[in-house]
LOMARMI-657806 format. One record per residue (C-alpha): residue in one letter; x, y, z. Coordinates in steps of 0.001 Angstrom, whole numbers, plus 500000, padded with zeros to 6 digits. Layout:
N
AXYZ
...
***
This chain:
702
X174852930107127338
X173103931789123982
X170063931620126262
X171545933653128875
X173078935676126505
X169869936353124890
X167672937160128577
X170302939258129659
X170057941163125728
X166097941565126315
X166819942960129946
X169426945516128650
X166857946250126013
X164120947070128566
X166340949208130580
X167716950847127681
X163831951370126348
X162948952911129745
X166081955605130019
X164638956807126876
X161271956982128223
X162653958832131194
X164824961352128584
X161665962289126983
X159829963245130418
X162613965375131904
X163191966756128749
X159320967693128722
X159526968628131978
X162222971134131451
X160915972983128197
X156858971405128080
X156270970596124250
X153002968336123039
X155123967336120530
X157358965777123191
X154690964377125701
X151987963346123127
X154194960706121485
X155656959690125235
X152302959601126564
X150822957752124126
X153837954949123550
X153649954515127728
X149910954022127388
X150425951313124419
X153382949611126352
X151444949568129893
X148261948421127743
X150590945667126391
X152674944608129267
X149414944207131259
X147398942100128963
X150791939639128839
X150606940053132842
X147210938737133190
X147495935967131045
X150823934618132213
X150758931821134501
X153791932811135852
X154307936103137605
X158073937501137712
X159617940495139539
X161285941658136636
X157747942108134510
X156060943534137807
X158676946270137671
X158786947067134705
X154955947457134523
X155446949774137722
X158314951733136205
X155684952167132678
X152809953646135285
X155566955769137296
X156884957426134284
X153071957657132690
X151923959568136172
X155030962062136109
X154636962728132720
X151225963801132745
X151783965857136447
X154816967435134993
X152729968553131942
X150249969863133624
X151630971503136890
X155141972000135352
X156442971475138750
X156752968320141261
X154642969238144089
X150957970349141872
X148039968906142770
X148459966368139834
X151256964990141377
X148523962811143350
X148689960467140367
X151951958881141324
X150424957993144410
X147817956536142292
X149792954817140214
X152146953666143143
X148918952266144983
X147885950515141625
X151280948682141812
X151673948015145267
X148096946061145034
X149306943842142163
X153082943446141818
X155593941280144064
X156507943087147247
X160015943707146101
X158923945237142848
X157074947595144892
X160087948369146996
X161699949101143605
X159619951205141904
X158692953467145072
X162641953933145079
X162876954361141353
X160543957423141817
X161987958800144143
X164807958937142729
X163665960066139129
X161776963181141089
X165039964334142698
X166743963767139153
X164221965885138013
X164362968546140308
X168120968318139633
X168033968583136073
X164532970300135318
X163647973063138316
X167318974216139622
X167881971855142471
X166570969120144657
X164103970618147449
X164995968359149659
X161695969179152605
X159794968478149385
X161249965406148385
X161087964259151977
X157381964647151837
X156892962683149110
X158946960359150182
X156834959766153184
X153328959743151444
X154837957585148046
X156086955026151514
X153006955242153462
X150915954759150818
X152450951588149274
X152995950100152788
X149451950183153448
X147934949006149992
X150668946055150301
X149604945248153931
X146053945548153112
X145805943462150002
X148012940833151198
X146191940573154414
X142997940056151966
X144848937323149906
X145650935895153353
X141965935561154425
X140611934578151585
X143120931655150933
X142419930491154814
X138740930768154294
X139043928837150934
X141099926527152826
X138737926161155941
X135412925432153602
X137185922860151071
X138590921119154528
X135049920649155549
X133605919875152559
X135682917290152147
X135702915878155921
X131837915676155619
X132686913975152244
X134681911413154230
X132119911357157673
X129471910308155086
X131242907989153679
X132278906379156912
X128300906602157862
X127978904222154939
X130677902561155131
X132270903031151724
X134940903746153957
X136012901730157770
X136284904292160185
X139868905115160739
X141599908140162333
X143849908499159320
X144038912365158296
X144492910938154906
X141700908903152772
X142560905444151856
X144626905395148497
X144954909336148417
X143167911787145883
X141613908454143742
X139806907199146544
X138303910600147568
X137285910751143945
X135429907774144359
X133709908450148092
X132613911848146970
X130891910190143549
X129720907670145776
X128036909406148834
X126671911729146146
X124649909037143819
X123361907368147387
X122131911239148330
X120221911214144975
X118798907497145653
X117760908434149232
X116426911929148076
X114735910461145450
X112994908295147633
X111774910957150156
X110423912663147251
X108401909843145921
X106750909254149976
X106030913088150253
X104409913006146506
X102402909505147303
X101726909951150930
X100992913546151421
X103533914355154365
X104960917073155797
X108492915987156053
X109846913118155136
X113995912547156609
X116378909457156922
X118032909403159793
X121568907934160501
X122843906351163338
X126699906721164540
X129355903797164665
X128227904071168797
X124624903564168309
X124219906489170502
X123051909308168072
X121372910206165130
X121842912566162039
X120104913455159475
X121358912314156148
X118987913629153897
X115111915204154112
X112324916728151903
X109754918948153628
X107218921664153549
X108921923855156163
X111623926079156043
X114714926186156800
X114601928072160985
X111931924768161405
X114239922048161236
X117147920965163442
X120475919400162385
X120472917312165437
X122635915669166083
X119854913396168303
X120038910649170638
X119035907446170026
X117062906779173516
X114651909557173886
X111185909686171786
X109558908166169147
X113267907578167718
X114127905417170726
X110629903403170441
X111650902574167219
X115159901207167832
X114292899354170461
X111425898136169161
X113041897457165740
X109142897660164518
X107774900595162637
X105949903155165365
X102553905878164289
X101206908347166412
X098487910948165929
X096684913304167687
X099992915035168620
X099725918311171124
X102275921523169988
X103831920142173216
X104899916873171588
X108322916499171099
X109833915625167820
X113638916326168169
X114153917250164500
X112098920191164700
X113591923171166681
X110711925358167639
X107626923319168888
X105773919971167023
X104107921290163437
X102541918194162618
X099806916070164274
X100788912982163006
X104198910459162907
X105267907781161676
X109531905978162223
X110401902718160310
X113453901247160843
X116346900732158264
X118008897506158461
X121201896340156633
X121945892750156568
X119920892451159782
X121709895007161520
X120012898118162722
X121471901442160439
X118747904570160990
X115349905452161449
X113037906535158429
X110206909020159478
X107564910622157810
X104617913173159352
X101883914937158150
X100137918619159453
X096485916756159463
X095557914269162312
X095393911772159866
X097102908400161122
X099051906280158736
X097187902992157516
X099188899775157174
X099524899657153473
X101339903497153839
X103691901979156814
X104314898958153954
X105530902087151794
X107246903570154139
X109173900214155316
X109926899726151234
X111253903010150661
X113724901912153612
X114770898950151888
X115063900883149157
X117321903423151095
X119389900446152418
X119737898691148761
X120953902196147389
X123384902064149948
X124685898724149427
X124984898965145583
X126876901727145521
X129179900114147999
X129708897265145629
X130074899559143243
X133029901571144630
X134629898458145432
X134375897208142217
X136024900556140978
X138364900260143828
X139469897102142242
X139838898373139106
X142037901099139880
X144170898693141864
X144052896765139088
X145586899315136757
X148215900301138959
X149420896517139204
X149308896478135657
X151181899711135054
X153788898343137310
X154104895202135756
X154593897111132564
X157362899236134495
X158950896201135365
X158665894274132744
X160330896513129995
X163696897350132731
X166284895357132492
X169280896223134803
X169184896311138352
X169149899895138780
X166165900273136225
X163637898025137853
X164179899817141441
X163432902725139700
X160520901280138189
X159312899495141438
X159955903086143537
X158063904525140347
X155229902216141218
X155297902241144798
X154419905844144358
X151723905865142201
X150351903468144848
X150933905488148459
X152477908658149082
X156280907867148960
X158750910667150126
X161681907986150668
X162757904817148792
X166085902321149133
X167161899192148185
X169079897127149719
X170883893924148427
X171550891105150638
X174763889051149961
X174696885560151796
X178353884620151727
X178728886978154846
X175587887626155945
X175592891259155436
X173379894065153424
X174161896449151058
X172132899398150573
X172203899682146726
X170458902951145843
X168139905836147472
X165783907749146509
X165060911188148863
X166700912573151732
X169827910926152981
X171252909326149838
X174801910643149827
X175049909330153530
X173183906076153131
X174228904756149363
X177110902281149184
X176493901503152744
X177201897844153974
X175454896776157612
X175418893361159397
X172137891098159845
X171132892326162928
X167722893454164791
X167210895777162456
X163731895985160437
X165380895138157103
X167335892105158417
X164157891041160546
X161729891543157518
X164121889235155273
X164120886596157744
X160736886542158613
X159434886751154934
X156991889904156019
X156732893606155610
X157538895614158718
X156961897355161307
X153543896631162225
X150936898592159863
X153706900878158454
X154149903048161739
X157520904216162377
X158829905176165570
X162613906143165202
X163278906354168667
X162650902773169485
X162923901090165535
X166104900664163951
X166272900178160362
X169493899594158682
X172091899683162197
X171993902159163981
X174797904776162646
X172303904564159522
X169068905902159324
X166359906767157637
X164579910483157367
X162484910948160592
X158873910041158834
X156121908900160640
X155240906029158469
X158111903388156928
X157479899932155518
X160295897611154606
X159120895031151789
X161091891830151572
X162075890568148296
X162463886798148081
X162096884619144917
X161580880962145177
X162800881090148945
X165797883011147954
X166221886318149243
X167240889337147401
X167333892148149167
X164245894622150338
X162692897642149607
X162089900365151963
X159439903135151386
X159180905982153785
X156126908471153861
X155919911924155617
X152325911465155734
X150740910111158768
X149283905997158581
X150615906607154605
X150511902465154308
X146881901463155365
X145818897764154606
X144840898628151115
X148620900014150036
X149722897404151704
X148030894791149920
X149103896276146782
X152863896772147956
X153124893467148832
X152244892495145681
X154353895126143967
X157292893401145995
X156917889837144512
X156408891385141136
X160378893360141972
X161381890531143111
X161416888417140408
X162416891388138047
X165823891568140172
X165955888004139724
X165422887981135865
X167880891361136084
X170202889957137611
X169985886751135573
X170391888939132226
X173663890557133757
X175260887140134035
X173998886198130289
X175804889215129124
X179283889106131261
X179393885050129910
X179026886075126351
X181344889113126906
X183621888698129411
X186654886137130258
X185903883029132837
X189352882705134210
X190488886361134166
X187244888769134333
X188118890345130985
X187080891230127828
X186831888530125435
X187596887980121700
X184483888862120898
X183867891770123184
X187406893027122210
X186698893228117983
X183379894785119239
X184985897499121701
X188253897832118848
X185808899324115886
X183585901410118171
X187061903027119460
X188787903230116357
X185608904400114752
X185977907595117232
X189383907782116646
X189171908558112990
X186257910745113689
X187803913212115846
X191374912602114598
X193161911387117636
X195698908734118133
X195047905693119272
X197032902459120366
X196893899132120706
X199404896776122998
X199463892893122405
X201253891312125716
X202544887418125838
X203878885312128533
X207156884507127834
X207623880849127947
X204582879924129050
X204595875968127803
X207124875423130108
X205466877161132836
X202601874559132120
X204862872084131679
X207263872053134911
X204598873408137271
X200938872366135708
X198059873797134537
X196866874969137889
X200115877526138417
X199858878585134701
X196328879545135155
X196924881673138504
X200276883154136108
X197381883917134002
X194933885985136283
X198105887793137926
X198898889361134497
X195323890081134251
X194877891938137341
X198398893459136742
X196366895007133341
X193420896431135501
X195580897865137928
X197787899446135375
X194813900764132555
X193313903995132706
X189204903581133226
X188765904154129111
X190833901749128010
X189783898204127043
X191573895152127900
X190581891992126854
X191993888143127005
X192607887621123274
X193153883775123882
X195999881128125810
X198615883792127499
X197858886574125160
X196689890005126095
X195496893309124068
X194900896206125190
X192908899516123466
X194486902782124845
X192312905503123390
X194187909187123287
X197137907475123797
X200433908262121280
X202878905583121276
X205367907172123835
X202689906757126240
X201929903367125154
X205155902472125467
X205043903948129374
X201932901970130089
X203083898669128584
X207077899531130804
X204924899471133637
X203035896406133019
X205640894637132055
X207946895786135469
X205051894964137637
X204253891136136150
X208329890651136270
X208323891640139935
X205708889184140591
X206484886223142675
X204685882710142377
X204652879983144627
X204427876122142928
X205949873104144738
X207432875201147407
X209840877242145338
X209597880568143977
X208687881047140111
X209060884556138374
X207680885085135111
X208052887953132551
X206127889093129307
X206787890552125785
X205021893700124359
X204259894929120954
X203025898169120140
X201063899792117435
X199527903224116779
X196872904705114911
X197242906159112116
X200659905642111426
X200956901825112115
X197421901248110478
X194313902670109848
X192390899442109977
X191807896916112938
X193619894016111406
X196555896552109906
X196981897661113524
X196407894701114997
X199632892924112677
X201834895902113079
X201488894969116924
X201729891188116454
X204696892413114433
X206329894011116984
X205296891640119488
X207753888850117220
X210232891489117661
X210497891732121013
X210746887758121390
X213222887694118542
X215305890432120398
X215391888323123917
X211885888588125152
X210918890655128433
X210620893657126471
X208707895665124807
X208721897188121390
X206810899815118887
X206643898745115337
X207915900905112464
X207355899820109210
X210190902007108070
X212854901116110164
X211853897107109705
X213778896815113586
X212306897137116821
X213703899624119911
X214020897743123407
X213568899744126407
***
């Protein structure tokens, strides 16, 4: 609130900052003073001057600045017309359409809007107030040019922002396809159709450093066979995943740029083809202008040729070839370099491969271990699938994320939490095993569907009046521990083939590590309700109890408010025990207990204090409406009908109350007042209940 309070101050300030700006001009305008329009003139100039410098180094651009920068110009333009012309319609008045242009090519299109309507405006105030009346053919006019003029700089520039940001768009969207073709070419990445690289922005990273330090190897070699050998042009040439064509992939040579063609060039035809098929290096010499070497466009340049071929691990990858001007042929030892510096080529390739899947690895590697850290520091349920969704993320491109539970005692699923679209419909939802992927996934022990494509129209995921966002790519992760299953995880992507082998690799991983998280999770959950919570009833304990009485009692003396405490016994409980067993006394038992959770509001704490005793912490709560809540406890356990060697058995309880401060200011001095009163109400016939005053030294029944 006192930041609102203080934005909407500095707005009121601006406002209030420009009225007297506008004062000053009309009142210039109406008797012309420099001692009026130097000051205004030069106070506009130092707060445009200002407001601009903060507009170009803000990152972020607001209407509000924009028009107030607009306004600053506007005024700064009429001033110096009015001055000059002392009238609207002089031939100064062209800078407001200056300074509108100015505006209209920088500020937001509705700040624009505003401050060609704020001029407007402040010219027919100022024919108004200033010259005798608004001329209303003259305002028209202006009206017309001040429109037409900031319609067309807006059009113009934005147009220009538009074709820019398209071009931009357009060259980094090829740079970085022929990032990924030459990666593919050398296979530091398997040729998929996936409009996405493998493992997102990292992976690019690591293709583009990678296809650029096998560039350097391969130019450097070139280099080193033009320097040694004396040639013309030296290229590598690459063949496709068909074997059908060649392209270059790098070349050094004499010749410009209009010599040389980018092919690409088939792998039949020519000297190119001898050498494929041949698989043996190929010279010729004494070449006519008529010869025909495919990577030169106009005509043969050189006289002499020589093609090696590259192998990789036997297999036949490009052609190396080298040519000279002179009719000098190639000897064998300058073949031998030419076949070396195609090893060379090929080793280059192949290291580099190695070594982005060695960084590959690594990165996995750290994202494994980042999750594991995740995991390993959550401790509830809810926290590890928000580390493991965390995780998953980091890993693909995750728009969507649930887990679901699976309970075994009826065969059914729970979906536990979601993250994305869909979670107020989908949370809290319970479905059958059925067909579904997340049933089938569980039961087979595998992620589904099939490499992570989704099809909604013929996949069901959950059941079929539950669904999933339309995506195009969905995995479901099963998470089993020792053979047990827990429940899955389902990741949804809005990015096409978003799960590719490698994610999935690492998801499945991911999956075991959630899995036994939950398990450990869920294993620290029971730890806690044993050492806090009641076996037969599913209350508080002793212990839990003394812990939850300070922390309340604490508050209550804090923030001064009453507080109360309620100590309830079964009445005659031994001989419950006694005629009936220990069997009907304990299902006495958890009926009074559930009659307590049914009856307390969700801040109070009840807890089973030990045998057939109950205490309950009412926070907020005077004794009057301690004495309500215990009425209605006690009515509801007395109504209460138990069945025990086919007849009926009723039961009833006795209630003491205490309250905070005047009963006791301490745990144990409240706790005694209401043990006090507790004696009371079994001294005074039982089945009652009763708030202790030390005064009085009695007890009132209700």
């Amino acid at each position: 609130m006192f930041v609102g309070l203080r934005r909407l101050a500095r707005r009121a300030a601006s406002l209030l900052g420009l009225a007297v700006l506008a004062a000053g001009v009309t009142l210039d305008a109406a008797q012309p003073s420099d001692w009026i329009f130097v000051p205004i003139v030069l106070l506009l100039a130092a707060l445009i001057t200002v407001r601009a410098w903060r507009r170009a180094h803000s990152v972020d651009f607001k209407r509000s600045r924009d028009m107030e920068l607009g306004a600053l110009a506007m005024l700064a333009a009429q001033a110096v017309a009015l001055h000059v012309d002392h009238q609207t319609s002089g031939p100064t008045h062209a800078l407001l359409y200056v300074a509108i242009g100015l505006v209209s090519a920088f500020a937001h299109p509705l700040a624009t809007v505003a401050v060609t309507l704020g001029a407007l405006g402040f010219e027919a105030l100022l024919q108004a107030t200033a010259f005798g009346g608004v001329v209303t053919s003259e305002l028209g006019r202006h009206a017309a040019f001040t429109s037409a003029i900031a319609s067309i700089n807006m059009l113009s520039l934005r147009l220009e922002i538009a074709r820019l940001r398209n071009a931009s768009r357009s060259e980094l969207f090829a740079e970085r396809e022929r990032i990924l073709e030459e990666a593919r070419n050398y296979r530091l990445l398997r040729p998929v159709a996936a409009s996405e690289p493998e493992g997102g922005r990292e992976d690019e990273r690591l293709f583009r450093s990678g296809v650029e330090e096998i560039q350097l190897s391969v130019l450097f070699a070139l280099r080193l066979l033009r320097e040694c050998l004396g040639v013309h042009t030296a290229i590598l040439l690459w063949l496709n995943e068909s074997g059908t064509q060649l392209r270059v992939s790098e070349l050094v040579s004499d010749g410009d740029d209009q010599e040389l063609s980018e092919g690409p060039f088939s792998a039949r035809d020519g000297i190119l083809g001898a050498v494929l098929s041949q698989r043996t290096p190929v010279s010729l010499s004494d070449l006519k202008p008529s010869f025909v070497l495919p990577y030169y466009a106009n005509g043969c340049p050189v006289q002499t040729v020589c093609g090696v071929p590259v192998f990789e691990h036997g297999q036949l990858r490009g052609v190396l070839v080298v040519d000279r001007r002179e009719s000098k042929a190639f000897r064998p030892e300058e073949e031998e370099l030419c076949e070396q510096a195609a090893r060379f080529a090929a080793r280059a390739i192949e290291n580099e491969r190695v070594f982005l899947q060695l960084e590959r690895t690594r990165v996995e590697q750290g994202k494994l271990y980042r999750a594991a850290e995740r995991l390993g520091s959550a401790t509830s349920e809810e926290d590890v699938v928000e580390a493991g969704v965390s995780s998953a993320s980091e890993i693909a491109a995750v728009n969507f994320a649930a887990f679901t539970s699976f309970e075994p005692n009826d065969q059914s699923h729970l979906i536990r939490a979601v993250r994305g679209g869909l979670a107020t419909k989908l949370e809290g939802r319970r479905f059958p095993s059925n067909a579904g992927l997340v049933s089938m996934a569980l039961q087979n022990r595998h992620p589904l569907p099939y490499r992570g494509e989704y099809d909604p129209t013929h996949q069901m995921v959950f059941a079929r009046d539950l669904a999933p966002p339309d995506m195009p790519s969905l995995l479901v992760l099963p998470l089993v521990v020792h053979d047990e299953p827990f429940g899955t995880l389902v990741l949804g992507s809005n990015t096409p083939q978003a799960f590719d082998e490698a994610a999935r690799g690492l998801l499945d991983v991911l999956a075991s590590h959630l899995a036994v998280s939950l398990s450990n999770a869920r294993m620290v959950r029971r730890l806690e309700e044993q050492a806090t919570t009641d076996g037969l009833t599913g209350l508080l304990n002793k212990r839990a109890m003394l812990t939850a009485a300070e922390q309340k009692l604490s508050g209550a003396r804090r923030f001064g408010r009453p507080l109360s405490v309620l100590i309830c016994d079964i009445d005659h409980f031994k001989r419950v025990n006694d005629t009936y067993g220990h069997d009907v006394g304990d299902v006495v038992i958890k009926a009074l207990a559930q009659v307590h959770q049914r009856e307390k509001r969700v801040t109070d704490a009840v807890a089973r204090f030990g045998g057939e005793e109950f205490v309950t912490i009412c926070e907020q709560t005077d004794a009057d409406g301690a004495l309500l809540l215990a009425e209605r406890i006690r009515d509801e356990f007395k109504r209460t009908t138990f069945h025990a060697n086919g007849e009926e058995v009723h039961c009833t309880c006795s209630i003491g109350i205490a309250t905070f401060p005047g009963f006791g200011r301490t745990w144990d001095e409240l706790f005694k007042s209401a043990d006090d009163a507790l004696y009371v109400s079994k001294r005074g016939g039982r089945d009652r209940s009763t708030i202790w005053d030390p005064k009085l030294r009695d007890h009132s029944a209700a």
